[in-house]
MARTORRO-512482 format. One record per residue (C-alpha): x, y, z; chain; residue number from 1. Coordinates in Angstrom, 1 decimal, m for minus. Layout:
X | Y | Z | A | NUM
...
//
This chain:
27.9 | m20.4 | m13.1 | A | 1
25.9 | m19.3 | m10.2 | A | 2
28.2 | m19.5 | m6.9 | A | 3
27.0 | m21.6 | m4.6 | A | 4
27.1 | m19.0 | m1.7 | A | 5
24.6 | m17.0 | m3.7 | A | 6
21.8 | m19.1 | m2.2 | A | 7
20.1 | m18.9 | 1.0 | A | 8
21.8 | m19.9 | 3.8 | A | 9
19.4 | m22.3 | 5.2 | A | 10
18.7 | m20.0 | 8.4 | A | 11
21.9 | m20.7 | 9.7 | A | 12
23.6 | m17.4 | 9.3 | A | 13
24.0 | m14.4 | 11.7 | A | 14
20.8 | m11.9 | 12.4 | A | 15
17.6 | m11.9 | 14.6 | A | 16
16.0 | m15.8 | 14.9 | A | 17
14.1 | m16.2 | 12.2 | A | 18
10.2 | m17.5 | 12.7 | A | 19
7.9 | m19.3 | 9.8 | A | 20
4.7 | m16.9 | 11.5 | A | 21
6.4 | m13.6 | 10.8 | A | 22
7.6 | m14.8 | 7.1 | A | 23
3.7 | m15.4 | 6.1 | A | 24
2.7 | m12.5 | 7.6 | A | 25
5.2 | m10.8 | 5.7 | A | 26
4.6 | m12.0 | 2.8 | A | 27
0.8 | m11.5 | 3.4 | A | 28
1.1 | m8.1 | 3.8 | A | 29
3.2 | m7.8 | m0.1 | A | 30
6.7 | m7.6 | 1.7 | A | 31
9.5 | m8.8 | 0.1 | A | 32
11.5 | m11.9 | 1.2 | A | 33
15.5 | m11.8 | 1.4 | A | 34
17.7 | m14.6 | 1.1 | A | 35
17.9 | m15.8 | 4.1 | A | 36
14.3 | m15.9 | 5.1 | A | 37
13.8 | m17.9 | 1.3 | A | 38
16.4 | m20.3 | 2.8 | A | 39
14.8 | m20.4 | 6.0 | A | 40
11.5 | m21.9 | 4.7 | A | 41
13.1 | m23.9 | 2.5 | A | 42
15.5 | m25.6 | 4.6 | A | 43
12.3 | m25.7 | 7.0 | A | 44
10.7 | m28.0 | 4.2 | A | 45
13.5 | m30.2 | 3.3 | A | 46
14.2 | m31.2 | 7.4 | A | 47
10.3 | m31.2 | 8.1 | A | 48
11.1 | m28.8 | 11.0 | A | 49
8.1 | m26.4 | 9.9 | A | 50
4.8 | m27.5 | 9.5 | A | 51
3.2 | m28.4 | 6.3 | A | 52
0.2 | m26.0 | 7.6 | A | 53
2.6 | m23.2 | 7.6 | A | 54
4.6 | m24.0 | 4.4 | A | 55
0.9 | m24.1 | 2.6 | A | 56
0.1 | m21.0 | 4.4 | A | 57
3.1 | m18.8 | 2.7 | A | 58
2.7 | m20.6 | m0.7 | A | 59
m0.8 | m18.8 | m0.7 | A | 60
0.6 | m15.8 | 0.5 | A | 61
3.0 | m16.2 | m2.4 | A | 62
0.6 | m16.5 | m5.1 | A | 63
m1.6 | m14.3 | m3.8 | A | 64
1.2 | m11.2 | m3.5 | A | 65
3.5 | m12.6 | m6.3 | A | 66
7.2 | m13.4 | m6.1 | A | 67
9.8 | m10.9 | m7.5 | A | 68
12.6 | m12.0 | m9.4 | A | 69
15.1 | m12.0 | m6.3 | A | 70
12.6 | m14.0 | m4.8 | A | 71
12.1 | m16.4 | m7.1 | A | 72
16.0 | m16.6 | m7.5 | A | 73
16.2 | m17.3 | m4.2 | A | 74
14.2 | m19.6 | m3.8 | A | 75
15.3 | m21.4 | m6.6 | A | 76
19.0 | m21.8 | m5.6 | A | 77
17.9 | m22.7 | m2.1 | A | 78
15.8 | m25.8 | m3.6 | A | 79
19.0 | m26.5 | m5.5 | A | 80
21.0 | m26.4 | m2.3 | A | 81
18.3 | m28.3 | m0.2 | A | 82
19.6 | m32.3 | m0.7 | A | 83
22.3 | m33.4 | m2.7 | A | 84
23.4 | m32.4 | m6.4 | A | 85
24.3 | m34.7 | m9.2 | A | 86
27.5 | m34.1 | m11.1 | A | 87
27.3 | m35.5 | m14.9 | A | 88
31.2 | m34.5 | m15.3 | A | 89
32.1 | m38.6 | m15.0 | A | 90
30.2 | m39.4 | m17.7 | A | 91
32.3 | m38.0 | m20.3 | A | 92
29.3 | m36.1 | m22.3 | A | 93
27.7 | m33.2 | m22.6 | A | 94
24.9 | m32.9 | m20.2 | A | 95
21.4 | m31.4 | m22.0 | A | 96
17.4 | m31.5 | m20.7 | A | 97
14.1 | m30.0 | m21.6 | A | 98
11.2 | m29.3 | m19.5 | A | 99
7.8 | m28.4 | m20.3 | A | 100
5.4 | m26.1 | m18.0 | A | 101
2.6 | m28.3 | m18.5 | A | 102
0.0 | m29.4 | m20.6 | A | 103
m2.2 | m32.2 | m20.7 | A | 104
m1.8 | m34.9 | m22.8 | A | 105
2.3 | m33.9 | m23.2 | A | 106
4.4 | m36.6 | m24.1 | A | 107
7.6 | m35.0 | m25.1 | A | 108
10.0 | m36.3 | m22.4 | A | 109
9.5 | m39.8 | m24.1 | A | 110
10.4 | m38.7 | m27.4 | A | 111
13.3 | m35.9 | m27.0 | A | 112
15.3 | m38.2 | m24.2 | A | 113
16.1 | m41.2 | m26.0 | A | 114
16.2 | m39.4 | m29.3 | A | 115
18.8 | m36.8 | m27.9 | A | 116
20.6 | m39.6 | m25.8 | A | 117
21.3 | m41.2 | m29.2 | A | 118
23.0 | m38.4 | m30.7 | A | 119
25.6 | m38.9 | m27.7 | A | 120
24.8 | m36.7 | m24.7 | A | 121
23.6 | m37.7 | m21.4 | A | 122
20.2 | m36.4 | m20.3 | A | 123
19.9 | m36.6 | m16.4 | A | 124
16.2 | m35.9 | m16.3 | A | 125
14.4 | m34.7 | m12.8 | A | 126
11.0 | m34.6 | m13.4 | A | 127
7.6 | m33.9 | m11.7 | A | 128
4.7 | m35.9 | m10.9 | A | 129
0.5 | m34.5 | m11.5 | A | 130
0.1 | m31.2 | m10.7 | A | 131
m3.9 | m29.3 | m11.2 | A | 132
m5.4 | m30.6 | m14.1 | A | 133
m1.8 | m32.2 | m15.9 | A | 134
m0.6 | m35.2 | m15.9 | A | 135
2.9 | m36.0 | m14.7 | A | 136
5.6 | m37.5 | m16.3 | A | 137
6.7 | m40.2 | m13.3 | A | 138
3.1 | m40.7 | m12.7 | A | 139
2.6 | m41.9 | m16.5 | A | 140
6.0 | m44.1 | m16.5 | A | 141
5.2 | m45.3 | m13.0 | A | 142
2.1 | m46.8 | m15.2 | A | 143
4.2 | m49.5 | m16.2 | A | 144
4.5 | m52.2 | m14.1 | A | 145
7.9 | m52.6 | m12.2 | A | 146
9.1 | m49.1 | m13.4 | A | 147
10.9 | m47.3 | m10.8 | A | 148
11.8 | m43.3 | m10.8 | A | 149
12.9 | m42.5 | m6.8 | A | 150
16.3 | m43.8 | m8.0 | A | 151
19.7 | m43.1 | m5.7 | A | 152
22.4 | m40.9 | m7.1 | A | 153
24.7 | m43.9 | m8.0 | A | 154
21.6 | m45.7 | m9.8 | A | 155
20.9 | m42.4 | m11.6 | A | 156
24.3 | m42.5 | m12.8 | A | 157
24.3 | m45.9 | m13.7 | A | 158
21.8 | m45.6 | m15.9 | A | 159
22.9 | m42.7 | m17.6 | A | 160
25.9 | m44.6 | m18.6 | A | 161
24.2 | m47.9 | m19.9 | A | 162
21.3 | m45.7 | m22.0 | A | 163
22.1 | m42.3 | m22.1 | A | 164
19.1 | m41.0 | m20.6 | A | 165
17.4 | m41.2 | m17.2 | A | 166
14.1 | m39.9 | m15.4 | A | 167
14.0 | m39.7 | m12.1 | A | 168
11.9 | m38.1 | m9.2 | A | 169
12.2 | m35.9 | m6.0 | A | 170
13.9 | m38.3 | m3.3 | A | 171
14.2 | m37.0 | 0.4 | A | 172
18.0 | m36.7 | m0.3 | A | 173
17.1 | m35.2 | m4.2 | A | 174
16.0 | m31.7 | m4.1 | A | 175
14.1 | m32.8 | m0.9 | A | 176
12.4 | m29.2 | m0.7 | A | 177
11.1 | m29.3 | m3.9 | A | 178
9.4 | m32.7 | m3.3 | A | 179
7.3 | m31.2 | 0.0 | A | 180
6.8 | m27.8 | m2.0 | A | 181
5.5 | m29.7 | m5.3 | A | 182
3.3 | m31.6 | m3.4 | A | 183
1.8 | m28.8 | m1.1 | A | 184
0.7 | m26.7 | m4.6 | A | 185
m1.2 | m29.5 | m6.0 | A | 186
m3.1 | m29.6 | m2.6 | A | 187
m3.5 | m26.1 | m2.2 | A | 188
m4.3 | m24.5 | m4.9 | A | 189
m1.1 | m22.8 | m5.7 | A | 190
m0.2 | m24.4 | m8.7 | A | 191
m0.6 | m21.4 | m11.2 | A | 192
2.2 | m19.0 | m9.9 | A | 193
4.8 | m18.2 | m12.3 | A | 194
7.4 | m17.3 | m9.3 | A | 195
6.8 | m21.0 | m7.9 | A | 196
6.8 | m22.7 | m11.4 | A | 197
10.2 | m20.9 | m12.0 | A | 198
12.2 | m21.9 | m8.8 | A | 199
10.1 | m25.6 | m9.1 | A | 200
11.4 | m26.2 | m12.5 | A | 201
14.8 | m24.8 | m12.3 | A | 202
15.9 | m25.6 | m8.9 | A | 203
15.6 | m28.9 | m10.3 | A | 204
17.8 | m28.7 | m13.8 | A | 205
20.5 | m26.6 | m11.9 | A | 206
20.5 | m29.8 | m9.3 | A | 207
21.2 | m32.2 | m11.8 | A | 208
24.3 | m30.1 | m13.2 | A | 209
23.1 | m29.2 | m16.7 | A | 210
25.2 | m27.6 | m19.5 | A | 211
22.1 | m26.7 | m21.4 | A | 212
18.6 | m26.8 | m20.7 | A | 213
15.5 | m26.1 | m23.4 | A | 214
12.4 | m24.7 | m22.0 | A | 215
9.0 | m25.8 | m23.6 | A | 216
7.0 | m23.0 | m22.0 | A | 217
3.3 | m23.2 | m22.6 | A | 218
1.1 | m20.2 | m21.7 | A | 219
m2.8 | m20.3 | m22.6 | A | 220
m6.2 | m21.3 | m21.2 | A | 221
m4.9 | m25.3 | m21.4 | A | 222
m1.5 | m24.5 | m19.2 | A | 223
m0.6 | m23.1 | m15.7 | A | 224
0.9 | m19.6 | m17.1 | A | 225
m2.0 | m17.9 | m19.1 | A | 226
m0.1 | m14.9 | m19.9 | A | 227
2.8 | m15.0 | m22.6 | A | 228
5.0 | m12.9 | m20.4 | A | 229
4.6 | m15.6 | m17.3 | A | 230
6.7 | m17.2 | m19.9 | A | 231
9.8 | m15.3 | m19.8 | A | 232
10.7 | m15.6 | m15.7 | A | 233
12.4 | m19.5 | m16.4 | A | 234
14.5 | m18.6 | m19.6 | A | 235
15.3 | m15.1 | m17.8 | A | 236
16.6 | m16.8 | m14.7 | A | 237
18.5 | m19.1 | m16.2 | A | 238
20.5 | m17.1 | m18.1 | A | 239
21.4 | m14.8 | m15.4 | A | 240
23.3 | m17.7 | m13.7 | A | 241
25.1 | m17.1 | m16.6 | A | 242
23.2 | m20.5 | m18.3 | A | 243
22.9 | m22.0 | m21.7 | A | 244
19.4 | m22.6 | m22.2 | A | 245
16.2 | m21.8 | m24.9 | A | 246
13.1 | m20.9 | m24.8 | A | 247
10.2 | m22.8 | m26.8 | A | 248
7.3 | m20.5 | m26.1 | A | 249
3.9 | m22.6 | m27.3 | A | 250
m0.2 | m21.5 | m27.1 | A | 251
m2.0 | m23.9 | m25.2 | A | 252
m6.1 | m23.8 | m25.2 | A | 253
m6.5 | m27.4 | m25.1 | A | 254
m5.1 | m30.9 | m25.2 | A | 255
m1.3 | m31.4 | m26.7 | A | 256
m2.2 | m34.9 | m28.1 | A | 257
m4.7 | m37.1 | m29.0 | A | 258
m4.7 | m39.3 | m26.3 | A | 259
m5.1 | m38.9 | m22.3 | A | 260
m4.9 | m40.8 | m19.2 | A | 261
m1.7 | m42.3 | m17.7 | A | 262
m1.5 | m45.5 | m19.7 | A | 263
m2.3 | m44.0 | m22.7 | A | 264
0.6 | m41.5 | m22.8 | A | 265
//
């Protein structure tokens, strides 16, 4: 498992004070971010302590000059670290998920949880709302009336234990930075960075305490990574933290389904 000193230390450890300006220009001018400085944005977005002008300001930077692999580590154990972490070891089972990188018309959280949930695992599901030109999973459940996805921890767990399967959202106590960060890319045009996608998706799964994860990674003109080796930064991250997880690489040029449209799905 990945330790969790490994991740940033949320700008709270020894060195010069760190400043949100200097960290776009930085990054602006293709330098490299360390730990700490990842931690210190991120931290920055969970509290609301920097701006959301300034957080959109280095996600361009960032797509613009690209995010090495420390980077994205980094940035993806401090989005872990941001809010609070849910532990699946009381419910007796297994703990599995998948996650897709997007597609439109994708439907395969409603299938693969409750089928997998039946075969006697738990599947603590995070999930992501609309980003660009795909539609999100909470968006399309939130479609029914009454349904519910910004659940608490204890609610989250609650239901795992009555179905065996659970999807919830981003909460301001539940990966908190991730929530801000998500949100900023679908405003800002920042969606289609593989470095971002990466530390998105997984800071997510490693939150929800995941034994194994599968990875439907989609690369093509109809998803965010367009280039088959975008594909490999998730799966290749993962398994450095010394992970169980697979990789389902899939060509998208179009729709994945027949239908579209919130309801529909």
């Amino acid at each position: 498992m990945i330790p969790p000193s490994a991740s940033a230390p949320h700008g709270k450890s020894q060195g010069a004070p760190l400043h949100t300006i200097d960290l776009i220009r930085k990054k602006r001018d293709g330098g490299t971010l360390d730990a700490r400085e990842i931690g210190f944005l991120v931290s920055g977005a969970a509290s609301g302590s920097i701006p959301l002008e300034q957080l959109a300001a280095w996600l361009m930077a960032a797509w613009i000059r690209g995010l090495s692999l420390d980077e994205t580590r980094a940035l993806t154990l401090a989005t872990r670290d941001s809010g609070e972490k849910f532990s699946p070891a009381r419910l007796g089972k297994t703990a599995v998920d998948k996650h897709s990188t997007g597609g439109v018309g994708d439907k395969t959280s409603f299938l693969v949880a409750p089928l997998t949930a039946a075969c006697g695992v738990a599947v603590p599901m995070i999930s992501g709302r609309a980003l660009g030109h795909t539609g999100g999973t909470l968006d399309k459940l939130e479609a029914i009336p009454g349904f519910r996805t910004a659940l608490t921890l204890e609610e989250f767990e609650a239901v795992l234990t009555k179905c065996g399967a659970s999807i919830v959202s981003q909460t301001p106590t539940l990966v908190p930075a991730d929530r801000v960060l998500y949100a900023l890319r679908d405003r800002t045009g920042t969606v289609e960075s593989p470095g971002l996608i990466c530390a998105s998706i997984l800071g997510k799964k490693l939150a929800a305490g995941l034994d194994a994860l599968v990875l439907d990674v989609k690369t093509g003109s109809g998803a965010f990574l367009r280039k088959p080796e975008d594909s490999e930064c998730p799966v290749g991250l993962h398994r450095r933290g010394r992970r169980n997880s697979r990789r389902r690489p899939a060509h998208r040029h179009g729709p994945a389904a027949g239908t579209l449209g919130r309801q529909l799905d």
